[in-house]
N, C-alpha and C positions, 0 to 999 in steps of 0.2 A: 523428522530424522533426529534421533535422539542423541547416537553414537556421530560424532565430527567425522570421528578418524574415517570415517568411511568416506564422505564426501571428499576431506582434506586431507588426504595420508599423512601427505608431508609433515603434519601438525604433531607427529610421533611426539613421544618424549617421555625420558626416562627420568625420576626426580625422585629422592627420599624426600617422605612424607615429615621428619623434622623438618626439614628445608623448608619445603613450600609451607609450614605451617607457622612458620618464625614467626610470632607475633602476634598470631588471631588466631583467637578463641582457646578453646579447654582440647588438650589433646591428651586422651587415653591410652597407652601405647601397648596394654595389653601384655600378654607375659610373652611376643613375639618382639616385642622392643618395638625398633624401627625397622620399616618395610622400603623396598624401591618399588615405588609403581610406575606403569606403564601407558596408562589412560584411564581418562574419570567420562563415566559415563553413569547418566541418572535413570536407567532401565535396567531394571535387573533383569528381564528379559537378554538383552541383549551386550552385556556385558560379559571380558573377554578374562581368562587368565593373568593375572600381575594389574590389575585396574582396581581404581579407587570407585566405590560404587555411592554414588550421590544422591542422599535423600533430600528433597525437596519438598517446601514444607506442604505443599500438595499432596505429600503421602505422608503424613501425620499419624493418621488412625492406623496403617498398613506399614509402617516405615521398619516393623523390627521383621515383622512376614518378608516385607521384600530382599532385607538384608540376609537372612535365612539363607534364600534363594541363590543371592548372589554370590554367599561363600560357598554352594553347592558347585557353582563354574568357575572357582577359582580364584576369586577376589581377593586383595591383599588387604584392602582397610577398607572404611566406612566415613565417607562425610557427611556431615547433619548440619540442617540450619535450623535451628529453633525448637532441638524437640532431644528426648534421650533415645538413643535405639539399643534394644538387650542384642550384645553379642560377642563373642568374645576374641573379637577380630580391633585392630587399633582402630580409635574414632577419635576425627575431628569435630569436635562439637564447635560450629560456629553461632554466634548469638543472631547474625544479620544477613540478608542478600550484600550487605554493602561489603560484608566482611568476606561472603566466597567471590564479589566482583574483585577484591584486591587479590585473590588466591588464583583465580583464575588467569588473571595477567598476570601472576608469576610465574602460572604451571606455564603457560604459552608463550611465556617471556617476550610479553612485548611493553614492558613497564614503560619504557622508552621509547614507545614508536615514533617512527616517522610519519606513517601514512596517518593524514587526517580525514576526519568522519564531518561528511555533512548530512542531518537528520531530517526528513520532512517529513514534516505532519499535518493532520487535516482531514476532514470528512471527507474532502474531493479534489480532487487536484496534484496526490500524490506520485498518484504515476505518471502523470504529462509531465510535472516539472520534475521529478528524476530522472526522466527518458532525456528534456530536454539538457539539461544541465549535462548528462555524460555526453548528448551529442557532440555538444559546444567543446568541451574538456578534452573529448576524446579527438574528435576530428578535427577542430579547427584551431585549439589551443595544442593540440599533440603530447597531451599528460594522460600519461599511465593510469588511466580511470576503470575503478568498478563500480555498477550499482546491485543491490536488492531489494525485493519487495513484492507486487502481486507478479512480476515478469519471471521473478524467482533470481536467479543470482548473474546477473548477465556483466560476460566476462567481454565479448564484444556481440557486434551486432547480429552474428551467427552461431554463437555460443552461449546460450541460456538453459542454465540447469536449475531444477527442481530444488527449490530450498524445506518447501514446506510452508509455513504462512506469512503471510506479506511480513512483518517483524517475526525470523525466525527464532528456535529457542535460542537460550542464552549462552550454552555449551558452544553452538554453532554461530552464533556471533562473534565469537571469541576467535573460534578457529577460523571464521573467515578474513577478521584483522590477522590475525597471527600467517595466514596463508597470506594476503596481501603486501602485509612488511616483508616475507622472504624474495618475494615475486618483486620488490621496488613498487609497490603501486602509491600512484601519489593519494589521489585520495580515494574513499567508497563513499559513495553516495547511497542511504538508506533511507524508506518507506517506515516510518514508525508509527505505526498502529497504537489506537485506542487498544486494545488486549496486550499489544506487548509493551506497553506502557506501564499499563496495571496487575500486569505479572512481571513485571520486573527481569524482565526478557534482554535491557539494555542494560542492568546494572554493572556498574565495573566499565564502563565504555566513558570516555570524554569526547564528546561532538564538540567540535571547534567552531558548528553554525549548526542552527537549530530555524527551521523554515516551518512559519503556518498560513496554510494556505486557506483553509476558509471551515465555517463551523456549520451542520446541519443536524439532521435526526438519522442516526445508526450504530445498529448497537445498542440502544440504550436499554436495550433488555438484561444486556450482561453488565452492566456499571450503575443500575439502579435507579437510572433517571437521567435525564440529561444535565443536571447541576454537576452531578457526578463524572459524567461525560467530558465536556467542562472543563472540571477541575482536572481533570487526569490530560488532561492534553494541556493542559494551561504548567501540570507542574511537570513537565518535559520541557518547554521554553524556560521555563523558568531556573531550573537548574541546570540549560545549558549556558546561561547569562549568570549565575552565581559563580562559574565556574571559569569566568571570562572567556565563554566564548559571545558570538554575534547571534542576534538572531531578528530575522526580517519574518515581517507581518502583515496579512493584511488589514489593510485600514478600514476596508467597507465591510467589516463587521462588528457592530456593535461590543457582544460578547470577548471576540479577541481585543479591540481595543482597550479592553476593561480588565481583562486578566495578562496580559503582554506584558514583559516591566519594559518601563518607562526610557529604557537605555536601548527599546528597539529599532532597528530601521525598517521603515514602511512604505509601502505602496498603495495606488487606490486611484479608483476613475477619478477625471476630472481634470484637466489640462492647468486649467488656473486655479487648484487647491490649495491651501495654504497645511505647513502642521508638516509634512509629507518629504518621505527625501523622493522617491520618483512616482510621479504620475502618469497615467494612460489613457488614452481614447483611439476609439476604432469609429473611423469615420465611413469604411465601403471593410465588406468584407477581403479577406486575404491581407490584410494589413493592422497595425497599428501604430500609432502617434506616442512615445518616450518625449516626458519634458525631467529638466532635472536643474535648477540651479536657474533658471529662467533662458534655458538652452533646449530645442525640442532634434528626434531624430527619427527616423519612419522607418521602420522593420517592414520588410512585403516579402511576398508568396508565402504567409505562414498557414498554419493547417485553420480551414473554416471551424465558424463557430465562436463567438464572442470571448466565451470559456477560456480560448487558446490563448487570444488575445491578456486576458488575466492571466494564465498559468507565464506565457514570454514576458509581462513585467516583472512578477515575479524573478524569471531566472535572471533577468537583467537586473536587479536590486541586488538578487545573490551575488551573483560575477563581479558586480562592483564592491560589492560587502566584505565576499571571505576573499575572491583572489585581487582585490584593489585594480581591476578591468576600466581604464578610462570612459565615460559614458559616451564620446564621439565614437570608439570603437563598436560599439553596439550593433550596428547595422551591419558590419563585415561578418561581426560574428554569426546573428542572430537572422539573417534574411534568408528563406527556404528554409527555417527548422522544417523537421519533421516531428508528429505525433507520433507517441508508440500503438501499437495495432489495438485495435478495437474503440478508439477514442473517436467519436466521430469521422470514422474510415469510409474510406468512399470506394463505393466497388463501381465506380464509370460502366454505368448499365444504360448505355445509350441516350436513349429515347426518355428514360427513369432521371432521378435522382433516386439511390438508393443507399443509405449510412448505415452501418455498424457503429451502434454505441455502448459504451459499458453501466451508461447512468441505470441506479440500481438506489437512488437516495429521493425524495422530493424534491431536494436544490437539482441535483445535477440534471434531470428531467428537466426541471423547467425550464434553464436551461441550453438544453441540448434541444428542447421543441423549440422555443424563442430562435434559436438559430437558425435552426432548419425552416420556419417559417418567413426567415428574410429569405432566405435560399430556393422557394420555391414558387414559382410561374401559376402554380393551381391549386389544388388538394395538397392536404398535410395527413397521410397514412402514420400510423402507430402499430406495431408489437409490441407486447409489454406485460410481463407478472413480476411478480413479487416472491423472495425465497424460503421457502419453509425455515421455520426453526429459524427464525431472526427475527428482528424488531418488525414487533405486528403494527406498533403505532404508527409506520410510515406508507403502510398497504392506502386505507385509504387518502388517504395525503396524494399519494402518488396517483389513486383512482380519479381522486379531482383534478389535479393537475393534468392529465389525459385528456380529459371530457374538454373541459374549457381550453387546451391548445393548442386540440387536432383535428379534425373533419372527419375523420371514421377510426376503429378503435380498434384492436383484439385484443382481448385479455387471454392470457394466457398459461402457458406453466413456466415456471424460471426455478431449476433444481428446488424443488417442491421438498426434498430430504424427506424427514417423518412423516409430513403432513398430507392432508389428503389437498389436492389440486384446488376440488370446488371449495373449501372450505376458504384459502386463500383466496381464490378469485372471488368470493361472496364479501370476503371483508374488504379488496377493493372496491367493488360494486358499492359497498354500503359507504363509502365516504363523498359517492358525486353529488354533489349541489346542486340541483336546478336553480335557473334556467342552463343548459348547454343546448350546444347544437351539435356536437360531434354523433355521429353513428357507433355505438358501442355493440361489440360483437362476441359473444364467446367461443373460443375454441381452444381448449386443453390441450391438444396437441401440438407443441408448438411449429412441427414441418409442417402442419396442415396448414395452422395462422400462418406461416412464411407464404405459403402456396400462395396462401386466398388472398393476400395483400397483393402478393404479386401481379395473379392473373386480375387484380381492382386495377391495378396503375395503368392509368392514360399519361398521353404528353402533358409533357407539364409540371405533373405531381412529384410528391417526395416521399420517401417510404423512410421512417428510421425504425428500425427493427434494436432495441433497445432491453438493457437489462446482465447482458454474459458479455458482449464485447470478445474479446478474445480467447475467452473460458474454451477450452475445447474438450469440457465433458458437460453433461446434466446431468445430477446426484437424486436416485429417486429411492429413496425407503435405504437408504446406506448403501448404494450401492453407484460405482461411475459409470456411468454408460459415454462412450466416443460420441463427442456432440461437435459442430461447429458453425456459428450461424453463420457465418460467412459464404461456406460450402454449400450449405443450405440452400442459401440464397439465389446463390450464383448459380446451382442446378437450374433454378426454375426460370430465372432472368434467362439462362441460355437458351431452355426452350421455348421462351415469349420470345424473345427475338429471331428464336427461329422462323416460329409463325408470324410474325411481322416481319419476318424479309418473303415470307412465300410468294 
């Protein structure tokens, strides 16, 4: 979503382009002088009469074509970062993204906000500890909380709209602080992605806490390797702490211990660690063990799965970081969180164990199997593919990890996009190691793998159907088709149960 206004109406605004230009960059003002614009929007597609049209230095080679375009629908000026564009409409030539994030908080005037931003990042972990952190915020502290990210912009627990990518663009980050300062919202909690990291998707924003939650293999097809991976998540922390804000870490990863500065607050297994402001242990599942200061406190009924357990110190480190949450309070807050859908979700299919998970990386797989395999009485079933058109190097990663941590296997399709299905499931295939013992199965269809797992499961067993979590489409050759593994699922569980009560 390119255009805010659309999302954010209320983010109108009327402003001379002197004005908002006071101070950055080269303004050309063309033999029309100064213009009053009405909205800046960076598609010229899609841009309105009296709007500033935003070239982005993504349109480089195309930037004087697209400005053409946009004076054909009426456009007052021309903003540029990094490049000249032929036209003879007024242009802001800015030199930096640093220099339209200071223009953009002028146009949305929220130089001054109130509402502070907390950012988390992280290969995995990003959506539990945002879900869980607004729970807490929202429901039990009683603050005016938003969050975004892969959930999309969720205003409360029954109000979630489409933002577009987990970090969306930077127009619409802008207009979503700018729509939350109107609204009083105390803070928004955001999902910052490795892409909107390195497109500079968050410039112009000040995080007042900056959360990393742990480092694995994704994406690294578009960042050029994982050092680069790395480095692009390492200098998000890092300039949210130049900037004095907080930023909490996890400690049980090498890589973030090494690139985190030194001014972090941390967390990490281990009840008697030393180095560490809060420590965790999960002794039975549904619970976890908080020590802090040589003071310990027990969180229960949280969502199964070790992982949770991680992601709730985490929020607990936060709580006490950015809003100074005493550490005995913890448990009032923190007991009964809930996951957000698709994170190790459990459809209570009887007789089954049967989980919806979103794991889609080799870490989170592993796991999310680990879990599930303290969780069940027998048989450890698998669904599972890998997504076209993304990091190939973690297909077989993720094949191995399957083989060695389940009992029987499908491999499957998981939004396959451009690619062709078996191509992807051959290069998972080609990563398993012998010796295993799992049973590996192919089947491309993934209602069929739902079926077949299903009608496998005896008492006992546990099926985690893994990969989309609560994605409700599959994307095949460009195009969405209505998916839901949940529904899926629950079709067929209902008729196994049927035939088990006959």
């Amino acid at each position: 979503m390119t255009d805010p206004h659309i999302l954010f109406p209320n983010t109108d605004r009327v402003h001379s382009l002197l004005h908002i230009s006071q101070g950055l960059g080269l303004l050309k003002t063309g033999k029309d002088g100064d213009v009053q614009l009405s909205g800046i929007c960076d598609d010229s597609r899609e841009v309105k009469p009296g709007y500033a049209f935003l070239c982005m230095p993504r349109s480089t080679h195309f930037a004087s074509e697209y400005a053409a375009d946009a004076k054909k629908k009426g456009v007052h000026a021309v903003i540029s970062i990094g490049m000249q564009v032929q036209t003879d409409l007024p242009v802001l030539q800015l030199d930096s993204m640093q220099q339209l994030g200071l223009l953009l908080r002028r146009w949305f005037e929220t130089e001054q906000a109130s509402t502070r931003l907390i950012g988390i990042t992280g290969t995995d972990g990003k959506t539990s500890v945002t879900w869980m952190l607004r729970e807490v915020m929202a429901h039990r502290l009683n603050k005016p909380i938003w969050s975004s990210g892969t959930l999309g912009w969720v205003v409360n627990d029954d109000d979630m709209r489409d933002i577009g990518n987990t970090t969306p663009a930077l127009l619409t980050m802008h207009a979503l602080l700018a729509t939350a300062e109107e609204k009083h919202i105390s803070h928004i909690i955001s999902e910052i992605s490795s892409h909107g990291i390195a497109q500079e998707r968050i410039t112009g924003l000040d995080f007042n806490t900056a959360v990393w939650t742990s480092m694995g293999h994704d994406h690294l097809q578009d960042h050029g390797g994982y050092e680069n991976y790395l480095s692009t998540k390492a200098g998000f922390v890092k300039a949210c702490a130049q900037n004095g804000g907080q930023v909490v870490a996890n400690a049980d990863h090498d890589d973030i211990c090494s690139r985190a500065p030194s001014s972090s607050h941390w967390y990490g297994r281990g009840l008697n660690r030393d180095g560490i402001d809060l420590a965790w242990e999960q002794e039975l599942p549904g619970m976890v063990r908080l020590a802090h200061k040589g003071k310990e406190v027990l969180i229960e009924d949280i969502p199964l799965g070790e992982f949770h357990a991680e992601n709730i110190a985490c929020v607990a480190l936060t709580l006490m970081t950015s809003l100074g949450i005493r550490f005995n309070k913890l448990p009032k807050l923190l007991n009964a969180i809930s996951a957000p859908p698709g994170r190790m979700q459990d459809l209570a299919a009887g007789l089954w164990q049967v989980f919806i998970d979103y794991a889609h990386t080799p870490e989170a797989l592993e796991r999310c199997l680990k879990a599930a395999r303290i969780l069940t009485g027998k048989r450890l079933l698998l669904v599972f593919g890998c997504g076209g058109e993304r990091d190939r190097e973690k297909r077989p990663q993720m094949g191995d990890t399957a083989a060695h941590l389940s009992d029987l296997v499908w491999i499957t399709s998981d939004n396959p996009r451009g690619e062709l299905p078996e191509v992807i499931a051959s290069e998972i295939e080609h990563g398993i190691s012998r010796p295993y013992a799992a049973d590996i199965r192919l089947q491309l269809d993934r209602e069929q793998a739902i079926a077949e797992a299903i009608a496998e499961l005896q008492p006992g067993d546990t099926l985690v159907i893994a990969g989309k979590g609560h994605e409700a489409y599959m994307e095949i050759a460009g195009t969405r088709l209505i998916w839901s593994d949940q529904e899926v699922a629950e079709k067929y569980l209902a008729s196994k149960e049927l035939r088990a009560c006959a």
